[in-house]
C-alpha positions in Angstrom: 10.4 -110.1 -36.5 7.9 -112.6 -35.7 10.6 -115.3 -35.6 12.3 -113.3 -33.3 9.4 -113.6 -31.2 8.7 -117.2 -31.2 5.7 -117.1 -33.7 5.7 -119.2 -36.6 5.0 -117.7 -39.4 5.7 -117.9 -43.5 5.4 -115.5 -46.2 4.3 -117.0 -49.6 3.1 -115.0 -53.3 -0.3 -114.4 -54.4 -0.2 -112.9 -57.7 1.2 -109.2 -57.4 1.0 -109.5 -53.5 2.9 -111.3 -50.5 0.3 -112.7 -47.8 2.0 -113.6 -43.9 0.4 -116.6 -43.1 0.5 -117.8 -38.9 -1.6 -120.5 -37.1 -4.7 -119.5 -36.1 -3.6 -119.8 -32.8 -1.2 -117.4 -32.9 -3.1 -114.9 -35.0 -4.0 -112.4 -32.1 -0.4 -112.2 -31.0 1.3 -111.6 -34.2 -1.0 -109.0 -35.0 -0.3 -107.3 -31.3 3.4 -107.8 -32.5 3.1 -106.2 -35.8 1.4 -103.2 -34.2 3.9 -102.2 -31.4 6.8 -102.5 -34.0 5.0 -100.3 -36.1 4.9 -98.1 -33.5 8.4 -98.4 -32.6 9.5 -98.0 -36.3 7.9 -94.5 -36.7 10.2 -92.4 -37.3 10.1 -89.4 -34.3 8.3 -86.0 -35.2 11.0 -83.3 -36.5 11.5 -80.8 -33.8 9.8 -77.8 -33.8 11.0 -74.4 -35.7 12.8 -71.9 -33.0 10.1 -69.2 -32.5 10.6 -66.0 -34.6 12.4 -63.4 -32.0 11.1 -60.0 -31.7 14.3 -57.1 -31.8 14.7 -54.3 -29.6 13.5 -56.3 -26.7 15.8 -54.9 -24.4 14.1 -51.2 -24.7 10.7 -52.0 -23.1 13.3 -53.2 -20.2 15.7 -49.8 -19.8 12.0 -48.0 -19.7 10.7 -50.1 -16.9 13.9 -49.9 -14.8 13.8 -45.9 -15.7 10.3 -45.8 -14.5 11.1 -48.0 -11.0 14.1 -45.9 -10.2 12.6 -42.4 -10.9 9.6 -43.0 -9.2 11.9 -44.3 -5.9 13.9 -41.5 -6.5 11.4 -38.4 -6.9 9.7 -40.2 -3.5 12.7 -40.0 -1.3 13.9 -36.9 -2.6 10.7 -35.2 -2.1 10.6 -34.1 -5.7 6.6 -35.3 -5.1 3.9 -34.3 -2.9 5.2 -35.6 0.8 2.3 -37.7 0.7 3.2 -39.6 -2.9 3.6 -43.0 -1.8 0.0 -43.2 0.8 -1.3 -41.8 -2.9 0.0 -44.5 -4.7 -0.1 -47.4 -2.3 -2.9 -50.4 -3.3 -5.3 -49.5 -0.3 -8.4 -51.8 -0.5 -10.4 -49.7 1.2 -9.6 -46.7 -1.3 -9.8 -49.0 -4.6 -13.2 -50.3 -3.5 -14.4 -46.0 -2.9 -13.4 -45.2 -6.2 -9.7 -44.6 -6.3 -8.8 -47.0 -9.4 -5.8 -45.5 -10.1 -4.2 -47.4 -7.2 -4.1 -50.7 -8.9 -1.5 -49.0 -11.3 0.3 -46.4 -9.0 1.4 -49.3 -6.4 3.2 -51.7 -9.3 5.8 -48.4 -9.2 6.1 -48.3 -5.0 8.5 -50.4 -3.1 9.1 -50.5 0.3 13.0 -51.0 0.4 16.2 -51.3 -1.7 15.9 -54.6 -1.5 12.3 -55.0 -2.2 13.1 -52.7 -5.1 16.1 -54.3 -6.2 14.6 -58.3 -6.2 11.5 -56.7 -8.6 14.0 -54.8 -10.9 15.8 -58.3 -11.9 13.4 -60.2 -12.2 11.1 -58.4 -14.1 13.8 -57.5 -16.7 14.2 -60.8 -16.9 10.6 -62.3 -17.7 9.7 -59.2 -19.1 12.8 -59.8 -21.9 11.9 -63.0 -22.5 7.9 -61.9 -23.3 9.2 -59.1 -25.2 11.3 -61.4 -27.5 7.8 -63.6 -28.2 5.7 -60.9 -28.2 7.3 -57.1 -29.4 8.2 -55.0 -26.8 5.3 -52.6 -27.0 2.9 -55.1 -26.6 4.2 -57.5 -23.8 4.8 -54.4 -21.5 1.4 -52.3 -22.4 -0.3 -56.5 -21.7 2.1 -56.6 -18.2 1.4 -53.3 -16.9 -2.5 -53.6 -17.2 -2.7 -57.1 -16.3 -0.8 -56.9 -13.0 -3.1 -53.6 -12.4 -5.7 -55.6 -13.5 -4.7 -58.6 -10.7 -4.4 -55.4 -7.9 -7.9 -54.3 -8.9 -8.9 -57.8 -8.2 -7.2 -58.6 -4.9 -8.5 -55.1 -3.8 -12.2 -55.6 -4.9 -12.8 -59.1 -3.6 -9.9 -59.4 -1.0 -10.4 -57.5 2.8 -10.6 -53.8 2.9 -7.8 -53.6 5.5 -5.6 -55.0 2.6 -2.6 -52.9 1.6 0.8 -53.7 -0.5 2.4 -51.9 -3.1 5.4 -53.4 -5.7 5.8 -54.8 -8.9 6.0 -58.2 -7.8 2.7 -58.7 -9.6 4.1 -57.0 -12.8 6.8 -59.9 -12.6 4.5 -62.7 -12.0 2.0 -61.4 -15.0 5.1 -61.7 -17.3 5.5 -64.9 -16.4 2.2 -66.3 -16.7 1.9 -64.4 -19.9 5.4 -65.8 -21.3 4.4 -69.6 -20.0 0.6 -69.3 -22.1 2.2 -67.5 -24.4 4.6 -70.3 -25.7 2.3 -73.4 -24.7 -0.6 -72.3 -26.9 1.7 -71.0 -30.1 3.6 -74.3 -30.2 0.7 -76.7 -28.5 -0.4 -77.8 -32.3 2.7 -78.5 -33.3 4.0 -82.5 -33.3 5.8 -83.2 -30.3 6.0 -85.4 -27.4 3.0 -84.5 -24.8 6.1 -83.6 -21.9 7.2 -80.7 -24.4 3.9 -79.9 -25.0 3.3 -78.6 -21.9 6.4 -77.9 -20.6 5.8 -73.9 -20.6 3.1 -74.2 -18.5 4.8 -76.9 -16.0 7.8 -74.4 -15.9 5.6 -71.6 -15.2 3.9 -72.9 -12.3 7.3 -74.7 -10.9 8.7 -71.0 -10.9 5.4 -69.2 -9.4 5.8 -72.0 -6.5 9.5 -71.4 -5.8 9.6 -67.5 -6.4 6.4 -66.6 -5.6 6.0 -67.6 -1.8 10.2 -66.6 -1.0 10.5 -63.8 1.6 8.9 -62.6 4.8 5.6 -61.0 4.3 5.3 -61.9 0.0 2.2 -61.2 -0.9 0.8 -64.8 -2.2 -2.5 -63.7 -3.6 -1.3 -61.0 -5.6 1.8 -63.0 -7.1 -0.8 -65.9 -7.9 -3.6 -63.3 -9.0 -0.8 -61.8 -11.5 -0.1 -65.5 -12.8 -3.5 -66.3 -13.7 -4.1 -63.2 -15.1 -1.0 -63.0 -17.5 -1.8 -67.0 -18.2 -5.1 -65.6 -19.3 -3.9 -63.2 -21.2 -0.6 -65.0 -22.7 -3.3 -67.7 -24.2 -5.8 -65.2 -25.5 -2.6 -62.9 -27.3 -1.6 -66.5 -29.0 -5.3 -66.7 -30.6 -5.0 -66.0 -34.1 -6.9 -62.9 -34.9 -5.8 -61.3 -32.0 -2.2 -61.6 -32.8 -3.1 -60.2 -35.7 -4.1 -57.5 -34.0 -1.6 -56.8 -32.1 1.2 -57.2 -34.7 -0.7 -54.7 -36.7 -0.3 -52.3 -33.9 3.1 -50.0 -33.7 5.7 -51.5 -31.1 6.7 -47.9 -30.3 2.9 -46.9 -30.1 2.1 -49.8 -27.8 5.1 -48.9 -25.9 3.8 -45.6 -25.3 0.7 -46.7 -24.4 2.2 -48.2 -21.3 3.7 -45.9 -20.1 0.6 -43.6 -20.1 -1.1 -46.4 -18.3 1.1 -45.4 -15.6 1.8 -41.7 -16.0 -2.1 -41.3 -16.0 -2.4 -43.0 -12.7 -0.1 -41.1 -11.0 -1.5 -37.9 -12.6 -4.8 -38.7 -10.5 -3.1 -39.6 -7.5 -1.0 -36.6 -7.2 -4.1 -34.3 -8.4 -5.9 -35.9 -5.9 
């Protein structure tokens, strides 16, 4: 190889072991040689095991797509109080006098077919795709309080004469909970630094370009749901608490979402 190169160089015996012998000269550069093709030579890291799939990851889906669709329907049929959807709407001005239950009740209100209709894919979609990594149970109880938890925010901190309602948030907390989710479970393992963080690249790339399409989207709450579900995709990949959260029931966790919206909606419409 140093031949190759244009460095003189011979190889002779001592004893039991072979000694390269170059001109002094020459010494720095063969050695700078001898690295890079040693670094060239190393054979490339095997490629990472395909994460283990959750099953039934399609169920947490049907129930959000049953919940969107009943809630729409029981609104526009007047099967609810008249008044359901100024209940349920994220009013900052409400949320910030005491009315928490709006961060919850306006991830179920839409404002048209359409509106309705762009939230139901997508969010099947991501939401799928978190289930698989993370049960279905658990990725939908972590998606449904997160993006509440992202409204709460916006309405706290943001102007009182905020007001917006749809899952949009929901959709963008999957996301950032899916990107985390699969950067930190596979960051230790050895692979170029571009696959490392692909998830979280991808995440952002798809926050940009869905997040600010359409006339009046709601760019704080979309990015408030990202950060929030990045936040909590990471923290679910810690150790002990995926322990945790693998020792907990799918069905149970399940349930437990979709309490953390019936509950909501039990105070609005008692309210």
């Amino acid at each position: 190889m140093l031949a190759a190169v244009g460095i003189a160089n011979s190889i002779r015996a001592d004893g039991a072991v072979f000694l390269l012998e170059v001109d002094d000269a020459q010494m720095h550069f063969a050695v700078s040689e001898l690295a890079h093709y040693e670094a060239e030579s190393r054979p490339s890291p095997p490629a990472p095991p395909p994460p283990r799939g959750h099953p039934y990851a399609w169920f947490g889906c049907l129930v959000y797509v049953a919940v969107l669709l009943g809630v729409a329907h029981a609104i526009a049929n007047g099967l609810v109080r008249l008044d359901a959807f100024d209940l349920g709407e994220l009013n900052a001005a409400r949320v910030q006098s005491g009315q928490w239950w709006r961060a919850w009740t306006a991830l179920t209100l839409h404002l048209d077919v359409g509106h309705l209709a762009a939230n139901l894919g997508a969010g099947v979609w991501f939401g799928y795709l978190a289930a698989r990594e993370l049960g279905s149970g658990s990725s939908w109880f972590l998606i449904v309080n997160g993006a509440a938890l992202a409204n709460w925010l916006e309405a706290e901190l943001g102007p009182a004469t905020h007001r917006s309602v749809g899952a949009s948030t929901a959709v963008f907390t999957a996301l950032g909970m899916l990107a985390a989710h699969s950067w930190r479970t596979r960051f230790h393992l050895p692979q170029r630094w571009a696959l490392r963080w692909a998830p979280l690249v991808a995440g952002v790339v798809l926050l940009g370009w869905l997040g600010s399409a359409g006339e009046g989207t709601d760019l704080v709450a979309h990015a408030t749901g990202f950060i929030v579900g990045v936040l909590i995709g990471a923290a679910a990949a810690l150790p002990h608490i995926k322990y945790g959260l693998e020792r907990v029931p799918q069905w149970l966790a399940g349930l437990a979402a979709f309490v953390s919206i019936a509950l909501p909606w039990t105070c609005a419409l008692l309210n």
